[in-house]
C-alpha positions as CSV (number, residue, x, y, z in Angstrom):
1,X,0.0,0.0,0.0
2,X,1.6,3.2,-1.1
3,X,0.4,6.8,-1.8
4,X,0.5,7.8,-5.2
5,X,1.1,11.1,-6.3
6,X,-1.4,12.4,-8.8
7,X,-0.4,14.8,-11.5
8,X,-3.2,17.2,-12.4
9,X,-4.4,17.9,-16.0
10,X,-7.5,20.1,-15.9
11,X,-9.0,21.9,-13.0
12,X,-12.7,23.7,-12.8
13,X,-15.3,25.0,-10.6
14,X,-18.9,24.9,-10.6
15,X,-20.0,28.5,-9.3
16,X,-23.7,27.5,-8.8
17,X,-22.9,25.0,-6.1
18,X,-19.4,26.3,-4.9
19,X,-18.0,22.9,-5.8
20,X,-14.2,22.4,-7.6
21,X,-13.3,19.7,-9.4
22,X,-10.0,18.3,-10.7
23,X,-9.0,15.8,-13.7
24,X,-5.7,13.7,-12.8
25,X,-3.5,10.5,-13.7
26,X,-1.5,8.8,-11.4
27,X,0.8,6.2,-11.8
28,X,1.5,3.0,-10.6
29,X,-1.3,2.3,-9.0
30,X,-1.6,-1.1,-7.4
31,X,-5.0,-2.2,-4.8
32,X,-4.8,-1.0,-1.5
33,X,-2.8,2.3,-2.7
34,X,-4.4,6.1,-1.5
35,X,-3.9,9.2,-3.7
36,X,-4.1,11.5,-1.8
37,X,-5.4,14.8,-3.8
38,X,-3.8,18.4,-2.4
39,X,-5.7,21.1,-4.2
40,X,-8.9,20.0,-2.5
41,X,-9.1,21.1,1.4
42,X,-8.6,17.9,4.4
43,X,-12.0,19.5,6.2
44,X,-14.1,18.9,3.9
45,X,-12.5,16.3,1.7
46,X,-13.2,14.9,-1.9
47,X,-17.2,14.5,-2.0
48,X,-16.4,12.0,-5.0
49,X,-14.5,10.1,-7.4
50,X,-14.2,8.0,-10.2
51,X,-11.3,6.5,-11.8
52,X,-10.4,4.5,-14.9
53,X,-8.0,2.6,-16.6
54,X,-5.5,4.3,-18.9
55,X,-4.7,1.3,-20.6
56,X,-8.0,-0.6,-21.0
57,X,-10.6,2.2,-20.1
58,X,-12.4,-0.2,-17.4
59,X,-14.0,1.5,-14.3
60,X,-11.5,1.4,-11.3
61,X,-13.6,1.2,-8.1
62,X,-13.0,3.3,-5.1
63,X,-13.9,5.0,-1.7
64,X,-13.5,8.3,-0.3
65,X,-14.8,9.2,2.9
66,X,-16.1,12.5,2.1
67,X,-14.2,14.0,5.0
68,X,-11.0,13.5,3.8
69,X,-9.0,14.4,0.5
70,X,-7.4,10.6,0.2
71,X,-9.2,8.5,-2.3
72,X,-8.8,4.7,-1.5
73,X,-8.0,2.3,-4.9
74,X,-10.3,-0.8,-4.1
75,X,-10.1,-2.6,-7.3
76,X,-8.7,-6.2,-6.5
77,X,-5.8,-7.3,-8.6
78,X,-4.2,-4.2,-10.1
79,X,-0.5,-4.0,-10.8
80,X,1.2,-1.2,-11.9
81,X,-1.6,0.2,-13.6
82,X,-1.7,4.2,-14.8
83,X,-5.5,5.3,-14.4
84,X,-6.9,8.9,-14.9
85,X,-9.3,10.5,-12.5
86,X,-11.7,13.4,-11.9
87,X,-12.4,14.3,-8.2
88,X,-14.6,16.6,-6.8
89,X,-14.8,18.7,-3.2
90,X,-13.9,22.0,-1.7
C-alpha cells in the first residue's frame, strides 16, 4: 500500500454550487494504494471520485470518505496500472 502522487491535468469550478473539481493521472497504481489529492481542502475532503484505466478504459472502483482528501483504490488485482481520474470537493 503506497500513496500515489497524482499529477493534475485540468481543474474547474462549478459556481452555482461552490463545488471544484479536478482531472488527474497517477501512476502505478496497485490495490490497496491512496492518492491523496492536495488542491482540494482535508476539512471537507473529496465528496467524489471515479477513476479509470489508462490502458484498458475499465472502471476502477474506489472509496473516499467524504471528509477527507485521500481516495482509496479498491479494485482487486491491479499492478502497476496508470489510471486517470476526476475528483470533486472544496
Amino acid at each position: 500500500m503506497a500513496d500515489v502522487a497524482e499529477v493534475v491535468v485540468y481543474r474547474g469550478l462549478l459556481a452555482s454550487v461552490a463545488k471544484r473539481y479536478i482531472v488527474f493521472e497517477a501512476y502505478p497504481v496497485d490495490t490497496n494504494d491512496t492518492i491523496t489529492i492536495g488542491e482540494l481542502t482535508v476539512l471537507t475532503g473529496v465528496t467524489g471520485a471515479t477513476l479509470y484505466r489508462l490502458d484498458t478504459g475499465a472502471l476502477v472502483t474506489c472509496t473516499t470518505t467524504g471528509t477527507s482528501n485521500v481516495i482509496t483504490v479498491t479494485n482487486a488485482g491491479l499492478v502497476d496500472v496508470p489510471v486517470v481520474g476526476i475528483a470533486s470537493g472544496n
